[in-house]
C-alpha positions, -999 to +999 in steps of 0.1 A: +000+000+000+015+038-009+023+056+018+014+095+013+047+116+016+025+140+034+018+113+062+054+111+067+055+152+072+024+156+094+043+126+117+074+140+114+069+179+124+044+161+153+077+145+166+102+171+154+093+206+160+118+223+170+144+202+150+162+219+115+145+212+087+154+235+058+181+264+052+196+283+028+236+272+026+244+306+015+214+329+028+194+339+058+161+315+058+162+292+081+132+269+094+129+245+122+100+221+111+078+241+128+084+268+116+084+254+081+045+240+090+033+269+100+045+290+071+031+263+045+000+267+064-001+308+059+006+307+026-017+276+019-047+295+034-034+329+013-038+306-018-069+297-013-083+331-001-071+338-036-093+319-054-067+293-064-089+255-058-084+220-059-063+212-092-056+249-096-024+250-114+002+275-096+041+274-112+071+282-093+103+295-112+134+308-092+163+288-080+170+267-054+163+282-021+143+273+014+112+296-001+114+275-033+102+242-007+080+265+012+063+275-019+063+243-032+048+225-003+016+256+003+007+245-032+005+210-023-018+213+010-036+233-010-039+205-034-031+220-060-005+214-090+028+224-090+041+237-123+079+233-123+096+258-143+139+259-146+152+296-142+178+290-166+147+297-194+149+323-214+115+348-200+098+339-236+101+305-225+088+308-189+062+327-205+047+306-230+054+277-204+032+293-173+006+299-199+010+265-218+005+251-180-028+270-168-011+282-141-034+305-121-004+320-100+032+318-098+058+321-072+089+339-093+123+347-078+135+382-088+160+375-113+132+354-134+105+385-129+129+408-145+128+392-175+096+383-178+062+407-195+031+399-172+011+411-203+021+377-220+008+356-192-028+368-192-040+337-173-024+346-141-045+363-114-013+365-089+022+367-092+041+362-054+081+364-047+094+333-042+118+356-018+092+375+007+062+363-005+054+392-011+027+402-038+042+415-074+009+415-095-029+410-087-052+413-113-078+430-098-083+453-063-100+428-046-073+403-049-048+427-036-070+436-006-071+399+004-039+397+000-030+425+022-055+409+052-031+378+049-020+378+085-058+383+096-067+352+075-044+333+099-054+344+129-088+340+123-085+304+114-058+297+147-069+326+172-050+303+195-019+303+175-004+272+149+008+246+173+018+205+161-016+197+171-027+216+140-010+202+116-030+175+095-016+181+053-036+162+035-036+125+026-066+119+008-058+126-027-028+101-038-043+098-076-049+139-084-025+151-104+008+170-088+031+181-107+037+192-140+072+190-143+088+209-179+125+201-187+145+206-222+158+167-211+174+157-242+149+165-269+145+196-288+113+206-270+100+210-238+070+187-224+052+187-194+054+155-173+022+147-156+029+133-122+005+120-094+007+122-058+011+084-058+036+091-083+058+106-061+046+092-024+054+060-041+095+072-044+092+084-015+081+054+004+106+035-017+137+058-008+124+055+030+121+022+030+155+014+016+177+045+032+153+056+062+173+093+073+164+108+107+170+143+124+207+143+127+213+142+093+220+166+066+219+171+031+228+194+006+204+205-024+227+211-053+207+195-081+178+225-092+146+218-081+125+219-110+144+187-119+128+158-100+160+138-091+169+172-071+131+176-064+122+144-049+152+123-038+176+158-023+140+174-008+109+152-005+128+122+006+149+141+029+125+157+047+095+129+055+124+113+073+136+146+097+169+153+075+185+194+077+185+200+041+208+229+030+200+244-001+224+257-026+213+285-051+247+295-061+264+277-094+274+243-076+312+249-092+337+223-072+342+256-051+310+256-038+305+221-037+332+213-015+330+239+005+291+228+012+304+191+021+325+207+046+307+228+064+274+202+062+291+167+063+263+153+044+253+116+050+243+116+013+255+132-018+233+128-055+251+137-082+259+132-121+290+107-135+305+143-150+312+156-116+326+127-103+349+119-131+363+153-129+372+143-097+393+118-103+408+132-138+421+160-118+432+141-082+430+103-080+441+091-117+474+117-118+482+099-086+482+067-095+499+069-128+529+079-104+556+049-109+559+044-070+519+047-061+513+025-098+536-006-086+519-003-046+481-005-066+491-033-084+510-052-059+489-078-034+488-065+003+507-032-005+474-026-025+453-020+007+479+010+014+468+032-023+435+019-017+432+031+022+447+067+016+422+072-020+394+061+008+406+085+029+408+115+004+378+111-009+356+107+024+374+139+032+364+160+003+331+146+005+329+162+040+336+129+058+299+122+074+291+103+036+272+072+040+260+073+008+270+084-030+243+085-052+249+090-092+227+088-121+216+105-152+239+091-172+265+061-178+296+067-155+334+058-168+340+023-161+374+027-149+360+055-122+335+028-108+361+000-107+381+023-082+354+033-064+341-007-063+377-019-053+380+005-024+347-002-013+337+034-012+297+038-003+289+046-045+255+033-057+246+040-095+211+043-102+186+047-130+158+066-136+135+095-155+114+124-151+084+105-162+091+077-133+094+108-105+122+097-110+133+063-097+132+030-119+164+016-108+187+012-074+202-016-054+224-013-022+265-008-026+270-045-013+245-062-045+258-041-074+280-052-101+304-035-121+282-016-152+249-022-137+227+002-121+207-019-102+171-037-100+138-021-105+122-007-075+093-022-059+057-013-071+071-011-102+081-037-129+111-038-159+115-058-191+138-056-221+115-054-253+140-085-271+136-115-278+165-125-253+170-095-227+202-114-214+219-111-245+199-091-270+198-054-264+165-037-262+147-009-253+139-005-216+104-005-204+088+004-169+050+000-156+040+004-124+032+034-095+060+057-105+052+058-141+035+092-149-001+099-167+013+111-198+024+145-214+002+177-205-019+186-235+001+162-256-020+136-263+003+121-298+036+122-270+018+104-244+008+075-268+039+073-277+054+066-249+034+046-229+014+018-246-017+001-245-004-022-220+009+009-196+047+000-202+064+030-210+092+030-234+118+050-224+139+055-252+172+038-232+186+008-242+199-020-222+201-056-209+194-073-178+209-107-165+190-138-147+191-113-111+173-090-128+200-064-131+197-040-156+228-030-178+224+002-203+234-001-234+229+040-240+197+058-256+179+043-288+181+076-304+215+077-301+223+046-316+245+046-347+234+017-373+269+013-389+276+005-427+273-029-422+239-032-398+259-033-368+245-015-338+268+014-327+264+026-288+283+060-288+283+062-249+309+027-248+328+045-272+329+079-249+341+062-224+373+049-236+375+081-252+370+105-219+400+083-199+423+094-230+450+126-227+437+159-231+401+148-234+376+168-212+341+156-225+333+140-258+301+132-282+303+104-307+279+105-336+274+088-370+280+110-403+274+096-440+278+058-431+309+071-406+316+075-370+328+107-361+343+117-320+334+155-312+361+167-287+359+192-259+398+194-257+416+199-221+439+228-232+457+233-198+467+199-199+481+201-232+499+232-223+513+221-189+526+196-211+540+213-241+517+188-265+501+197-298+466+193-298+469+183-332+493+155-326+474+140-294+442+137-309+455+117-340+474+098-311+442+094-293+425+084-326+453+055-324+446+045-293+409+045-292+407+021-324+430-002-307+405-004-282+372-006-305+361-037-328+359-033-370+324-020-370+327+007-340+363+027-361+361+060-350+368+075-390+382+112-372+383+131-340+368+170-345+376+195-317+348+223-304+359+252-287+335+247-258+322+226-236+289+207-246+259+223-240+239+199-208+210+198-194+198+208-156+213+171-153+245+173-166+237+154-199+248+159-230+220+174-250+229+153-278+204+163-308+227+196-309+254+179-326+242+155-347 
């Protein structure tokens, strides 16, 4: 049976009251949990003074901050339906995305109002700061003079004052729908994702089940929160269980990140494969390519020396509380995850979308295997769409309480991806062995059908490519029957070591075929003179450069 992730907070701020629940990292706002309750509750109450029901759509836009969750969560006792909108849109796109949504409101942080023409979103009736809450447009007088007896509204309904008595969020309403979640993801166009309240109670009951948290521990939000890996798993999740979460609005550069872990000493970090493998490009692999450190790592017993003191390092720059690293999003280097696997380091790889809330995939440190990322979660199911998923790759499907209801006003999209049958097809490809561990093979429209029908995965290609000199970040696509490498070079490596960027890349063209088989020759390496342009995620947007 689903739990409600609101039965988790009305039991939790019962117990916890006075305990840290959210803060800004680098800001002011600060709210014990019941101070977080009763401030949902105000705003909840404004909300629907304002007119804004039941399955009222109300969008929030800003980044990551304590205000973002407050806002968030008012909506949600309200039961209404979150409209998740990234600030990094242009303020066309936030326009034609709040009105594409039916929003009736929107929480806005200030750097998204500034860019944005209230004329163009004619459906709103209220506009509030995501960083006062204070009112920046009403359509009409009488919404502005209800919003300015907010405080009496309040009183009125708790003359006595908001205690943990009080607080009863509602659990009644697990199949309305509760999010509309829009993200670029890796297509050319934005689509709303329709998810339920089950949809998400659901990962939350799963990610409480599996890694229960408690007050005592702390966690910092540096994933943005209209993505629903930073949504659900670094907020949601955190908070049903009594967790401090810290939230990061700044750029989360590996300043600020490790900065964060220091002061915070998480007991759980989520991040993407890129940030990790520029970890260890830039500190563990330059170590052990030392002769001295190279013959202890491959020498028996001596091993456990290299492989204590990487341990060590790493738990330190982590902010050395970690209990539990967390990646997904997209395939992670192989020779990263054999360290990490051969030190025993707390790393778990998982898998999952937006249209799941975002979990499909997940199994404990202990369980996993090299190149897998796990089994599927309960209340859900997985199959491989071949006729022999241990061998034959084929495209991943998912059915169960985390899959969404389909795109918002996009009726062609939904049935698309979700068939008769309610599987939905998730575009990734992959096999899964007789444990029921699922191994991706990379994303069907990615695939590269060489000139002699062989299937090409570009991501296995990457990642021999990526551990190669000089190589920041790479995309391998097909071009007239040919496989072509695009190259992000790392220019202070070649100038640190007086290399031609010319010359390494035809040596790293050398190299990499050595590696490949016939049918996967990479023809040429091209360099770009920036960085790929990502996602909220960290992937590749990939239809950019084919």
């Amino acid at each position: 049976m689903t739990k409600h992730f609101f039965e988790y907070y009305n039991n939790t701020i019962l117990n916890h009251w006075d305990a840290s629940a959210i803060s800004d990292f680098d800001g002011e706002k600060e709210y014990t949990y019941g101070q977080m309750a009763t401030e949902i509750t105000r705003l909840q109450l404004l909300l629907n003074a304002l007119g804004i029901r039941r399955g009222d759509k109300v969008a929030i836009c800003s980044r990551n901050c304590a205000n973002w969750a407050i806002s968030f969560l008012s909506i949600c006792a309200n039961r209404g339906v979150v409209v998740s909108i990234m600030d990094a849109f242009t303020g066309e796109g936030v326009e034609n995305l709040v009105n594409h949504s039916d929003a009736k409101a929107l929480f806005v942080g200030q750097s998204v109002w500034t860019k944005v023409d209230i004329k163009k979103m004619p459906n709103l009736s209220v506009v509030l700061s995501v960083e006062n809450f204070s009112l920046l447009f009403a359509k009409t007088d009488e919404l502005t003079a209800i919003y300015d007896k907010k405080d009496q509204l309040f009183q009125v309904a708790y003359p006595n004052g908001y205690t943990r008595q009080d607080v009863a969020f509602p659990t009644d309403n697990l199949d309305d729908l509760m999010i509309i979640n829009y993200t670029s993801g890796t297509s050319s166009e934005p689509k709303g994702v329709m998810l339920t309240y089950r949809n998400i109670s659901a990962n939350v009951q799963y990610s409480q089940e599996t890694i229960p948290n408690s007050v005592g521990d702390n966690e910092v939000c540096m994933l943005p929160l209209s993505h629903m890996f930073g949504l659900v798993i670094e907020f949601i999740y955190q908070v049903a269980g009594g967790c401090h979460v810290h939230f990061l609005s700044k750029t989360p550069t590996p300043s600020v990140l490790l900065k964060a872990f220091k002061e915070v000493k998480p007991y759980m970090i989520l991040t993407v494969p890129l940030v990790l493998e520029k970890i260890f490009k830039a500190k563990i692999f330059p170590a052990l390519e030392k002769p001295v450190v190279k013959f202890l790592w491959n020498t028996p017993l001596l091993c456990k020396i290299v492989e204590k003191k990487i341990y060590e390092q790493l738990m330190e720059a982590f902010g050395g509380n970690l209990r539990w690293l967390i990646t997904g999003g997209a395939a992670i280097n192989q020779d990263v995850e054999s360290v990490f696997r051969r030190i025993k380091f707390p790393f778990v790889v998982g898998y999952g979308m937006t249209e799941c809330g975002p979990l499909i995939c997940y199994d404990h440190p202990q369980n996993e295997v090299l190149g897998c990322c796990g089994k599927v979660v309960t209340r859900n199911e997985l199959k491989i769409n071949s006729e022999d998923p241990q061998h034959t790759v084929g495209e991943i499907l998912v059915r169960g309480e985390h899959v969404m209801l389909g795109y918002y006003k996009n009726e062609e999209a939904t049935n698309a991806a979700i068939d008769k049958n309610g599987w939905l097809h998730t575009g990734d490809l992959g096999v899964m062995d007789s444990e029921g561990r699922l191994f991706i093979k990379g994303r069907s429209k990615a695939m590269i059908l060489s000139s002699n029908g062989q299937n090409v995965y570009p991501e296995e290609i990457e990642d021999k490519l990526n551990n190669l000199p000089a190589v920041v970040e790479s995309v391998v696509v097909g071009r007239k029957g040919k496989i072509v490498a695009l190259v992000f070079p790392d220019t202070e490596y070649l100038k640190k070591n007086n290399l031609s960027v010319e010359q390494q890349m035809a040596d790293n063209l050398i190299a990499l075929n050595k590696k490949l088989p016939q049918y996967e020759q990479v023809a040429k390496i091209e360099l770009v003179d920036k960085e790929f342009e990502k996602t909220p995620k960290r992937s590749i947007r990939r239809f950019l450069y084919n």
